[in-house]
C-alpha positions as CSV (number, residue, x, y, z in Angstrom):
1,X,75.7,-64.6,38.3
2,X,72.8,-66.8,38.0
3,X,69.7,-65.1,36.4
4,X,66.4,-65.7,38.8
5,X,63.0,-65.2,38.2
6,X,59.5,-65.8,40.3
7,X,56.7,-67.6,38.1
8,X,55.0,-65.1,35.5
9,X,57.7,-63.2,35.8
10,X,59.4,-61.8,32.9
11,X,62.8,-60.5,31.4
12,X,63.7,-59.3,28.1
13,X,66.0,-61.9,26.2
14,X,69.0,-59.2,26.4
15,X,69.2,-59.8,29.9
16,X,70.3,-63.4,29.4
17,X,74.1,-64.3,30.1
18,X,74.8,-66.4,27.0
19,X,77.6,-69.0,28.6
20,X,79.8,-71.0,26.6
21,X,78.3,-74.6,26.2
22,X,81.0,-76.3,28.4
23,X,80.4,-73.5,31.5
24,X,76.3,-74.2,30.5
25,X,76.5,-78.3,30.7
26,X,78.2,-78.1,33.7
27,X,76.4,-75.8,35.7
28,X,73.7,-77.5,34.6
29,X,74.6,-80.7,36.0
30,X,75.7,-79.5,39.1
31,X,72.6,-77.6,40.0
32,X,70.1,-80.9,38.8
33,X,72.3,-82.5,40.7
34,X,70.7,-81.4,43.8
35,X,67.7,-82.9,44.7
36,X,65.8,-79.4,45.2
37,X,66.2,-78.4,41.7
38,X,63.9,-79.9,38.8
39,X,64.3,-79.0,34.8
40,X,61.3,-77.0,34.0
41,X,61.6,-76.7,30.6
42,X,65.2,-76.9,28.0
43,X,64.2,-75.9,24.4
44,X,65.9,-73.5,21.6
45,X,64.3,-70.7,19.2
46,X,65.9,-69.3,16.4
47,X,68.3,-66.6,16.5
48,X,69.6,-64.2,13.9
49,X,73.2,-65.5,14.8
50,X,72.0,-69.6,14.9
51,X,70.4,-71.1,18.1
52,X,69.6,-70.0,21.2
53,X,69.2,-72.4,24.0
54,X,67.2,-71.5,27.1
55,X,67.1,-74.3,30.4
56,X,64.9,-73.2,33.4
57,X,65.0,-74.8,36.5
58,X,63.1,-74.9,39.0
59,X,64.7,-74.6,42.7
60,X,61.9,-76.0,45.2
61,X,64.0,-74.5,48.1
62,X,64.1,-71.2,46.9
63,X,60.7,-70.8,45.3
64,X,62.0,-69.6,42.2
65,X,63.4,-70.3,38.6
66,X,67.1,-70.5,37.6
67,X,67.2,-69.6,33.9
68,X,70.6,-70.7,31.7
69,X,71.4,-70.0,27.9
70,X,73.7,-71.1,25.2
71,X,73.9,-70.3,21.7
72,X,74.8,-71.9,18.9
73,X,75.9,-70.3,16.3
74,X,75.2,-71.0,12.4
75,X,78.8,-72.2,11.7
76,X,79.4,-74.2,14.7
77,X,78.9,-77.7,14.6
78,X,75.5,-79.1,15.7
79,X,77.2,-82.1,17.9
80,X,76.8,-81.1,21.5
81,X,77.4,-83.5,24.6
82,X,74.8,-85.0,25.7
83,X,73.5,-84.2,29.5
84,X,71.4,-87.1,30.0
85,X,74.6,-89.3,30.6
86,X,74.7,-87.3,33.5
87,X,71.0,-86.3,34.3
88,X,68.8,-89.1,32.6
89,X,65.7,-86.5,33.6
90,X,66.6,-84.8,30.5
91,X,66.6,-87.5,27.7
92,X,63.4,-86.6,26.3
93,X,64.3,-82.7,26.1
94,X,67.8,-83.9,24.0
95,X,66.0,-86.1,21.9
96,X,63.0,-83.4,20.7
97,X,65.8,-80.4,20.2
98,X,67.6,-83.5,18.2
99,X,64.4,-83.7,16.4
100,X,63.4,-80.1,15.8
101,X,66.8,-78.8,14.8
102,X,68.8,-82.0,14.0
103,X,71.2,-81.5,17.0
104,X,73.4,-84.6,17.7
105,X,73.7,-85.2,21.4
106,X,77.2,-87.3,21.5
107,X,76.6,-90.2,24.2
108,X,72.4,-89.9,24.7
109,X,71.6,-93.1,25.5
110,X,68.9,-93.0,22.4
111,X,68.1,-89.9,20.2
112,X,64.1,-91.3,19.6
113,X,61.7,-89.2,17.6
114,X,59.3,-87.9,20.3
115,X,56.7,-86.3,17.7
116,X,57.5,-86.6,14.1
117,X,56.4,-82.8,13.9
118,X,56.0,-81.6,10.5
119,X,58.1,-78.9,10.6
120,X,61.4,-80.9,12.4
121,X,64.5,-81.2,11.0
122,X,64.0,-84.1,9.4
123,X,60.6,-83.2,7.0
124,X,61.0,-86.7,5.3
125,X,61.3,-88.2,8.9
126,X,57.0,-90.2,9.5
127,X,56.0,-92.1,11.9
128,X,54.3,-94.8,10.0
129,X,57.7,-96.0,9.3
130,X,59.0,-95.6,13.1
131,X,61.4,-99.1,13.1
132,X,59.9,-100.8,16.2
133,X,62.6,-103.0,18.1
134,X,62.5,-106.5,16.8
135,X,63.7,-110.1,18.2
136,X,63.8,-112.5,15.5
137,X,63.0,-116.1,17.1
138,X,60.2,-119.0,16.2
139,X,59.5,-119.0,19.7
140,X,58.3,-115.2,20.4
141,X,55.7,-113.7,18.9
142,X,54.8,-109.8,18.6
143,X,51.6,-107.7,20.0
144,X,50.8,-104.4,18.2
145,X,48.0,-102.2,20.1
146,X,47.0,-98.8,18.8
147,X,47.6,-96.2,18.0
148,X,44.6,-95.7,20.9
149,X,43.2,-93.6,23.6
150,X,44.5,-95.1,26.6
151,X,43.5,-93.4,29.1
152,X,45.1,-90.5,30.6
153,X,47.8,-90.3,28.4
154,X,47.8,-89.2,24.3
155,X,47.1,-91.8,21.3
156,X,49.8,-94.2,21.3
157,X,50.8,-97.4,20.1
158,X,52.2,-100.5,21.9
159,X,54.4,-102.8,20.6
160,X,55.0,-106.0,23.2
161,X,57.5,-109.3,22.3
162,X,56.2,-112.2,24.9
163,X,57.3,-115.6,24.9
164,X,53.4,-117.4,25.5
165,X,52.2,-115.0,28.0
166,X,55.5,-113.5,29.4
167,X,56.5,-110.2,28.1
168,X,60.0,-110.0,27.5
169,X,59.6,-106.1,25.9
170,X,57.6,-103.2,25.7
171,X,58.1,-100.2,23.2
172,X,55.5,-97.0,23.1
173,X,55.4,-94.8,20.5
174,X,53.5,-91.5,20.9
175,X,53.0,-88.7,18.7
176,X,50.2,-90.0,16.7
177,X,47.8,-86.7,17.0
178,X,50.5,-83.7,17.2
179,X,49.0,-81.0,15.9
180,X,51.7,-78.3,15.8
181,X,50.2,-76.6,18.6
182,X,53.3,-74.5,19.5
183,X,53.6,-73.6,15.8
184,X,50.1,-72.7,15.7
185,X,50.5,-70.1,18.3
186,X,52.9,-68.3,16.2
187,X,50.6,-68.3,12.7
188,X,47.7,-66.9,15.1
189,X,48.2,-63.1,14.9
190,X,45.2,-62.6,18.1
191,X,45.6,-62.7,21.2
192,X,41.5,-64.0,21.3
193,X,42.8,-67.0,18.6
194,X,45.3,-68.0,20.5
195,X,43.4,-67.9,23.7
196,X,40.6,-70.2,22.3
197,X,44.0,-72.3,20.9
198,X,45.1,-72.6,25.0
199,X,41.9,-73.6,25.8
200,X,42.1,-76.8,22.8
201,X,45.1,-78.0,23.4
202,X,43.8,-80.9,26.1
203,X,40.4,-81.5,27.3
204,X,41.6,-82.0,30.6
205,X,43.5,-79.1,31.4
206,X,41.4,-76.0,29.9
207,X,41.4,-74.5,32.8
208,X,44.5,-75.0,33.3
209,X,46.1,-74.2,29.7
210,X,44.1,-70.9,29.7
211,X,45.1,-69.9,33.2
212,X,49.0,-70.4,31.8
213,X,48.4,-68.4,28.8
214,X,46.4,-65.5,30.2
215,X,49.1,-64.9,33.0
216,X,51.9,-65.5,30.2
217,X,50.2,-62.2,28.4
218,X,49.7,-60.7,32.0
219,X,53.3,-61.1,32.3
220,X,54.7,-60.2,29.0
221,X,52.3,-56.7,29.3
222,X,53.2,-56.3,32.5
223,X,49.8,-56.0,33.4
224,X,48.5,-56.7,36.8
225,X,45.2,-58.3,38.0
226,X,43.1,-58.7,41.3
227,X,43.3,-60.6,44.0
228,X,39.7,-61.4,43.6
229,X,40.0,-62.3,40.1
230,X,42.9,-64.2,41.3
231,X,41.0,-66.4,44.1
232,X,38.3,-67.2,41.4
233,X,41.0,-68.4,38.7
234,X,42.0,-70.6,41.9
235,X,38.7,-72.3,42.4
236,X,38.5,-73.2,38.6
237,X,41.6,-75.1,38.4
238,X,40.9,-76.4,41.9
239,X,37.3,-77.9,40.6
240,X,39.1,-79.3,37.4
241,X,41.6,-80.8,39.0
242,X,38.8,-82.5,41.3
243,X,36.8,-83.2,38.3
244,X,39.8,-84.6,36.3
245,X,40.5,-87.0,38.9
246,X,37.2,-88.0,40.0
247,X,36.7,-88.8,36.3
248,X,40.4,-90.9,36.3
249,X,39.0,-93.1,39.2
250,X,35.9,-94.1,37.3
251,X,38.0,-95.1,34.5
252,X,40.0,-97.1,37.1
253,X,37.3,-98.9,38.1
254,X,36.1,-99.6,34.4
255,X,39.6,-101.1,34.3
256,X,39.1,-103.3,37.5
257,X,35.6,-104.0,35.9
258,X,33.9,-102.6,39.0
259,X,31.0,-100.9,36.7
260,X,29.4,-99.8,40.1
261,X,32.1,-97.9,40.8
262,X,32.9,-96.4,37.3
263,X,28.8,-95.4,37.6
264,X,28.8,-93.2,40.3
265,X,32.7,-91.4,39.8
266,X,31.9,-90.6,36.0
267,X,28.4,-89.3,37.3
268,X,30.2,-87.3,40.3
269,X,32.6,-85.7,37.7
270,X,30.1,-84.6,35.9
271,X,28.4,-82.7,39.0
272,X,31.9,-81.4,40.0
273,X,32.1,-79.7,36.2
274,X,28.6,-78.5,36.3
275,X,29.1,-76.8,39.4
């Protein structure tokens, strides 16, 4: 039976049913399958018997999460078939478990590095030396842009083959400031440190990162809070989310240069923040 759980809710690892990884994949693939059901989150920890993979999925229809494990153990062999051939939504979560623990996904479309963290399987493995796909012809010519801030998304850098003024390709490459945040929450031994971490990890989601981490403790402590404290967590992330966007539609118009425009969104983000 399938193991459910509402959001902040929480179960002790014990509880999971650990299914082989042919009865995982394809009970996987038939509830992503369905357009109600989203991946939440597919990662792996390390186990005293090898790894332990977790999937959880959200079901829209239902209101809840449908959590799945597999575990791989030391002496198995770390070639596992992909999913994405199946469900492409889940090509990025193959390629950073291929890059954290060297898992082969046989048949992903393209195991990219999605991080180069320093800690990954491969510690030699930097992304100065990322091989950028290359044409070789006298009549294209290359583009490099970045690594930048571009906007609303992290550093990157942009690689673009054009022939004159056509682009014929465009490769991004991210991971230029990882910082090891998920690592960093385990060296932090404080539940204050790794509060203030939360709060760090983007400018444009503090509210939102410390709302996620104080009701992961909540949770995990099984302690409960009030629906007044509630409400007022609610109107925080409701004026950054405001704030946030208002701020996104004066870069838009920066963009568009309609410096009017830019003027008075960045000036009514600022007002939103201050409130």
């Amino acid at each position: 039976m399938m193991l459910r759980l509402k959001n902040n809710q929480s179960v002790d690892l014990d509880k999971l049913e650990i299914l082989a990884y042919d009865a995982f994949s394809s009970l996987a693939i038939a509830l992503l399958t369905e357009e109600a059901n989203h991946c939440a989150a597919y990662f792996a920890y390390k186990h005293e018997l090898g790894l332990q993979f977790i999937m959880a999925i959200a079901d829209d229809t239902h209101h809840d999460l449908i959590i799945l494990s597999h575990l791989l153990k030391k002496e198995d062999n770390k070639t596992l078939e992909s999913l994405t051939q199946s469900i492409f939504a889940l090509h990025i979560f193959e390629r950073e478990l291929h890059e954290n623990f060297g898992i082969e996904f046989k048949n992903h479309p393209w195991q990219k590095p999605v991080r180069f963290p320093q800690n990954g399987a491969n510690p030699n493995l930097q992304i100065n030396d990322y091989p950028f796909y290359t044409i070789k012809s006298k009549e294209l010519h290359e583009v490099g842009v970045g690594p930048i801030h571009a906007g609303i998304i992290e550093p990157g850098h942009f690689r673009f083959i054009c022939n004159g003024e056509k682009v014929l390709h465009l490769e991004i490459q991210l991971g230029y400031q990882h910082r090891g945040v998920e690592q960093l929450f385990l060296d932090k031994k404080q539940n204050l440190q790794r509060h203030l971490l939360a709060e760090n990890i983007a400018g444009d989601t503090v509210i939102g990162h410390s709302n996620a981490f104080v009701k992961l403790i909540e949770s995990l402590s099984d302690k409960e809070f009030s629906e007044q404290l509630q409400i007022e967590r609610s109107l925080a992330l409701e004026l950054e989310r405001i704030a946030i966007h208002t701020g996104d539609i004066s870069a838009l118009c920066t963009d568009a240069a309609y410096l009017l425009g830019a003027s008075v969104f960045g000036t009514l983000r600022t007002l939103i923040i201050n409130f």
